[in-house]
C-alpha positions as CSV (number, residue, x, y, z in Angstrom):
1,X,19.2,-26.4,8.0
2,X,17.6,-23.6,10.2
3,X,16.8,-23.6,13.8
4,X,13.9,-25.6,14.7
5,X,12.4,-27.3,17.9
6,X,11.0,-30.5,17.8
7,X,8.5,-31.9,19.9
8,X,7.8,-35.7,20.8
9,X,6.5,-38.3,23.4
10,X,9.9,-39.5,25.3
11,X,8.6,-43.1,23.3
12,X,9.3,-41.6,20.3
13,X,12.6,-40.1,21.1
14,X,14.3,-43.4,21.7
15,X,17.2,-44.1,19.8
16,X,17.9,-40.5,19.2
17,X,19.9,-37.7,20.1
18,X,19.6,-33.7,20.1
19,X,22.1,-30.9,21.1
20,X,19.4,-29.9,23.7
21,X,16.5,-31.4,25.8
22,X,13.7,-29.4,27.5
23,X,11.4,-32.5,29.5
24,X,8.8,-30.4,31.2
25,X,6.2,-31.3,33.6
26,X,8.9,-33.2,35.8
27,X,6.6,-33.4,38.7
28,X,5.7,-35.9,41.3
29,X,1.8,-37.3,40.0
30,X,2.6,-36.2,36.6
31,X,6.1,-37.9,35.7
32,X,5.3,-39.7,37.2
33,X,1.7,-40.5,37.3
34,X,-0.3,-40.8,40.8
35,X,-1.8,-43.6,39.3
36,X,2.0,-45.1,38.4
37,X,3.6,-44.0,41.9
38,X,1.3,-45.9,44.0
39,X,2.5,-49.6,41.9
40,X,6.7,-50.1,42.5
41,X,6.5,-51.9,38.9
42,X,4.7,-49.2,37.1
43,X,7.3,-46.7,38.9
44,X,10.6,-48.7,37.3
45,X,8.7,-48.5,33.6
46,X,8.6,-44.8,34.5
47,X,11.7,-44.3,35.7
48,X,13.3,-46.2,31.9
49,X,11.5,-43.8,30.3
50,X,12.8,-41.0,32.5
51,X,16.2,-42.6,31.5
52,X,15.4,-42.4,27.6
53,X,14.8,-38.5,28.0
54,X,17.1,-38.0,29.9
55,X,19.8,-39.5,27.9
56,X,18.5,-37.8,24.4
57,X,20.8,-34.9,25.3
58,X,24.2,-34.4,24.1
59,X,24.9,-30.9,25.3
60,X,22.5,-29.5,28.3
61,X,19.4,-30.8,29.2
62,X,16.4,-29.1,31.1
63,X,13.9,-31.0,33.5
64,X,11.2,-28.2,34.1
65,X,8.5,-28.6,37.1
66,X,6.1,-25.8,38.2
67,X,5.6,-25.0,41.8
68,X,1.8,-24.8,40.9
69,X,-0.4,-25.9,37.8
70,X,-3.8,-25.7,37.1
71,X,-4.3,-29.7,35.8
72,X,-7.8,-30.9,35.4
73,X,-9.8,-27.6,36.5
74,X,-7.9,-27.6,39.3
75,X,-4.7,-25.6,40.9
76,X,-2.0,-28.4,42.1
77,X,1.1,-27.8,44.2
78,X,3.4,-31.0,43.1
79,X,6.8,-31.6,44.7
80,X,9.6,-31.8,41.7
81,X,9.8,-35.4,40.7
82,X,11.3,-38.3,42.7
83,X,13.5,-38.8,39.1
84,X,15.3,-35.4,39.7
85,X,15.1,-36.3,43.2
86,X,17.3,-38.9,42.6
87,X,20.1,-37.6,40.4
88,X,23.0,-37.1,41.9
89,X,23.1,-32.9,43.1
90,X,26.3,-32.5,42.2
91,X,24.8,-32.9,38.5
92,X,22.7,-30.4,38.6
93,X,22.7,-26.8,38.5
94,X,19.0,-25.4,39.9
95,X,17.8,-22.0,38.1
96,X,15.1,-20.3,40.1
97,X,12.5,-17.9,37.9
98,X,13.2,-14.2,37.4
99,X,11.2,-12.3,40.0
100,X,9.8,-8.9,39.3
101,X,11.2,-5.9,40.1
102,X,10.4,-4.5,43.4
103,X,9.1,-8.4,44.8
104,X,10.2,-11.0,46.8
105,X,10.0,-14.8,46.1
106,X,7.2,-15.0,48.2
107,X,4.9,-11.7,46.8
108,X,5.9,-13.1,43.4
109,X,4.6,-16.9,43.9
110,X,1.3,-15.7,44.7
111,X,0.5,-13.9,41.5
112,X,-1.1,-15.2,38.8
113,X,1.2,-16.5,35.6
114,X,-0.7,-13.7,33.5
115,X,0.1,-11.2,36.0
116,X,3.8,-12.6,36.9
117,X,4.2,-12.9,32.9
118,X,2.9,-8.9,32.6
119,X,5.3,-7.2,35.6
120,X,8.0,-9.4,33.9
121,X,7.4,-7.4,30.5
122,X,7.1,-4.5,31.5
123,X,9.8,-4.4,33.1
124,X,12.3,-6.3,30.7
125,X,10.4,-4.4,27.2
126,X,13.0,-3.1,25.1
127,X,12.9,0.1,24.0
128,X,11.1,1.4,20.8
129,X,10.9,4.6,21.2
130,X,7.1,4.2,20.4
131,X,7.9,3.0,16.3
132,X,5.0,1.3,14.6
133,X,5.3,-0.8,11.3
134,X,2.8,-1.2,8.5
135,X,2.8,-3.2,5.6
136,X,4.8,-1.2,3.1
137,X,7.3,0.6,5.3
138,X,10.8,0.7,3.9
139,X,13.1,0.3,7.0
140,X,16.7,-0.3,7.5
141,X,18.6,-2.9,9.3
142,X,22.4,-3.3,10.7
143,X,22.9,-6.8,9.5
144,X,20.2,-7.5,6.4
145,X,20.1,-3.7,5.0
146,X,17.6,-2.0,3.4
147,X,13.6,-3.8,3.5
148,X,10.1,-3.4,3.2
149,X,7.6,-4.4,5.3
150,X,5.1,-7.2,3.7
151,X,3.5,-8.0,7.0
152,X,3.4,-6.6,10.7
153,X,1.9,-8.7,13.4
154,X,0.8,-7.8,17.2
155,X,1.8,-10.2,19.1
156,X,2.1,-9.5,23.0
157,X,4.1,-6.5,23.7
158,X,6.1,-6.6,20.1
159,X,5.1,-6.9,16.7
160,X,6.3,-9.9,14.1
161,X,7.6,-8.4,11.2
162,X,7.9,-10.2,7.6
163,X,10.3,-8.2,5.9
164,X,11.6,-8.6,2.1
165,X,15.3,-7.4,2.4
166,X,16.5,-6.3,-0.7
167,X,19.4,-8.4,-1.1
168,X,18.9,-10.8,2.1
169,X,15.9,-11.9,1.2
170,X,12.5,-12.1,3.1
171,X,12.7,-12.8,7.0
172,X,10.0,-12.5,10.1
173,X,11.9,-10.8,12.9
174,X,10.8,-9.2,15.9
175,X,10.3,-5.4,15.8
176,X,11.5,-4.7,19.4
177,X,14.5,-7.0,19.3
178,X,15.4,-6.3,15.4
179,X,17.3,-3.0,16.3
180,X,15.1,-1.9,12.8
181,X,15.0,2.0,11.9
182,X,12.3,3.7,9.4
183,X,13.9,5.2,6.7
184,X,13.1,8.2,5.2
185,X,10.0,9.0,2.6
């Protein structure tokens, strides 16, 4: 009954449907294949199975390519894929990544993802005013009430918390997005 994501081959999605479709790596020599771009028959079994993701979707769908990957020990700059190529523009709405405050496209496309990924947090991190959480904390939420904390985990710039709500019961939430205050001792 809860949100979930499921991942599969595009083989294994046939014959079924999802609200929403991420297909990622939607590049040319990876969907499809070098090997399969340079044989016209090999393409057309590519492109069906383009089809069958494509057509999982019954609400949005994404088709996600990188401008640069690192594939094989090596850093590859792919064009999107001749199956986005193809769809008709009018059907598609492009989204172009966030850039960091203070960069243009260019400055930002030659940065590292680790680097890209830490300008972009710093300068979208919600504000914590500096709170930490430890195990046994009592703390109080606007939706679930009163908790304590069971478990707090550091995980990037946040912290997972595992929380056993006194009348919601137990949920894992993230401290910098839970809009959680200490209370008193």
């Amino acid at each position: 009954d809860g949100d979930y994501v499921v991942m599969m081959t595009m083989h294994a999605a046939k014959g079924l449907e999802f609200p929403v479709v991420f297909v990622a790596g939607m590049e040319d020599n990876i969907f499809p294949s070098q090997r399969n771009m340079e044989s016209e028959i090999e393409l057309e079994e590519e492109r069906r199975l383009a089809y069958v993701a494509i057509t999982r979707a019954k609400k949005k769908l994404y088709l996600l390519h990188s401008a640069e990957r690192m594939l094989y020990g090596s850093q590859q700059r792919n064009r999107a894929s001749v199956f986005i190529r193809e769809l008709p523009s009018e059907n598609i709405e492009k989204i172009e990544p966030k850039i960091p405050q203070g960069m243009d496209f260019r400055q930002a496309q030659s940065l590292s993802l680790s680097r890209q990924m830490s300008l972009y947090n710093r300068d979208n991190k919600p504000k914590t005013g500096g709170i930490s959480f430890n195990a046994g904390d009592r703390i109080r939420h606007k939706v679930f009430g009163s908790g304590t904390v069971l478990k707090a985990t550091p995980m990037a710039n946040d912290t997972l918390l595992e929380i056993a709500f006194d009348t919601k019961g137990t949920k894992k939430i993230m401290a910098n997005y839970a809009k959680i205050i200490k209370e008193d001792e």
